[in-house]
C-alpha positions in Angstrom: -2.6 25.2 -14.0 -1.3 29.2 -13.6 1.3 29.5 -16.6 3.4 32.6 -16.5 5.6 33.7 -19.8 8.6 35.5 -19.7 11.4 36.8 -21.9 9.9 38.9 -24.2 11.4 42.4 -24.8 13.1 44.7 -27.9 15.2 43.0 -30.4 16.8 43.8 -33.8 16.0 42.3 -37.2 18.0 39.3 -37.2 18.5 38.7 -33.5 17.2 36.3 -31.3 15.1 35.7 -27.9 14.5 33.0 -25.8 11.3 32.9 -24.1 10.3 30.7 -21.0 7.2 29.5 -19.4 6.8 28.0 -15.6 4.0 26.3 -13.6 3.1 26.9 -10.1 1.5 23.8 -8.6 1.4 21.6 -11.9 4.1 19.3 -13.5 4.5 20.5 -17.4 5.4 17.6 -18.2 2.4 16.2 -17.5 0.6 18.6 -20.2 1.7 19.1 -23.8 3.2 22.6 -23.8 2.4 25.2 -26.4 3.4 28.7 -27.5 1.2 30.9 -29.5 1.2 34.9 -30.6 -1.3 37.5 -30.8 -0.1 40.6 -33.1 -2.0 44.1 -33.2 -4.9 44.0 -34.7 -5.1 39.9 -35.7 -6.0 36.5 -33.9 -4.6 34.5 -32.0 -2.2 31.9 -33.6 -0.4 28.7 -33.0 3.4 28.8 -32.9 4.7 26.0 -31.5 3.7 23.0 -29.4 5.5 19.6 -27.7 3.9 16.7 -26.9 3.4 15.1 -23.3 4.1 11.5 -23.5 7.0 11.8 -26.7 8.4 15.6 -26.5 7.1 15.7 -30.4 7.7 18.9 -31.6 4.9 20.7 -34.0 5.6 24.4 -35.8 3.5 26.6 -37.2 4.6 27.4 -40.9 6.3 30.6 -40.0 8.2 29.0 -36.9 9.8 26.6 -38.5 13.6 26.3 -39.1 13.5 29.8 -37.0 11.7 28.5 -33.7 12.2 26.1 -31.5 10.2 24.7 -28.5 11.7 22.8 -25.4 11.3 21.2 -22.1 13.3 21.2 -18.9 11.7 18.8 -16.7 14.1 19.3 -13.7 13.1 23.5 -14.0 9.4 22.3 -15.0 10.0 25.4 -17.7 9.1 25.9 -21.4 11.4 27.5 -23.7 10.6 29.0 -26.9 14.4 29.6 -28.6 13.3 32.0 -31.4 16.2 33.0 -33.9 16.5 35.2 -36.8 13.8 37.6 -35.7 12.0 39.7 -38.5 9.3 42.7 -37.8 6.4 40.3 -38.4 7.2 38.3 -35.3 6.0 41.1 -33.1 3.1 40.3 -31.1 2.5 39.0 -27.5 3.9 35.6 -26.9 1.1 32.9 -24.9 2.0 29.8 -23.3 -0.3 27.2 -23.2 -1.0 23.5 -21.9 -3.6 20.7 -22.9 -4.2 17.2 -22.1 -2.9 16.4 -25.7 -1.1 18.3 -28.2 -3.6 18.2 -30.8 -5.6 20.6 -28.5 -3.1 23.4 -29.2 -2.8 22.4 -32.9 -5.9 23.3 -33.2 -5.9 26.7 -31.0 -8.1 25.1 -27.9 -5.3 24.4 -25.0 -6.8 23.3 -21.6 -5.1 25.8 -20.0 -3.6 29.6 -21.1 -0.9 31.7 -19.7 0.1 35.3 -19.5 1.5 37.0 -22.3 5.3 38.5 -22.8 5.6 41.2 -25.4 8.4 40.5 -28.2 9.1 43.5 -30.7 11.1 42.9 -33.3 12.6 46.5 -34.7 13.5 47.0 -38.2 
């Protein structure tokens, strides 16, 4: 599955960005989808993920109430909806797939996309 993010760019404190992620040759919905960040200098992290068969919805702590994660089936698109922005949300946004959600719980997706920078300016 070839995942491609998008959406990412320069924001203020307190403002908002949507990002989206697309398959080329692959259903998402057959996959749970996932989002996770990479800042400078740290890991990898989980951020977000949706299940397959449900659409259940899982946030890291520092997502919640501030993130949220979608589907479009008829676009066959992810969308990461990500409000109230702060400085520590800076870091290159990943989308991701697995065969179950719990995979991208637990930081081991089936399947990784590219990367879209989001800075987040004071």
């Amino acid at each position: 599955v070839q995942l491609q993010a998008s959406g990412g760019g320069l924001v203020q404190a307190g403002g908002s960005l949507r990002l989206s992620c697309t398959a080329s040759g692959r259903t998402l919905s057959n996959y749970a989808n996932g989002w996770f960040r990479q800042a400078p200098g740290q890991e990898r992290s989980f951020v977000a993920a949706i299940s397959r068969e449900r659409g259940t919805k899982t946030y890291a702590a520092p997502a919640k109430g501030r993130f949220t994660i979608s589907r479009e089936n008829s676009k066959n698109t992810v969308y990461l909806q990500m409000n109230s922005l702060t400085p520590e949300d800076t870091a290159v946004y990943y989308c991701a797939a697995g065969l179950h959600d719990v995979r991208l719980r637990i930081g081991a997706p089936d399947y990784w996309g590219t990367g879209t920078l989001v800075t987040v300016s004071s």
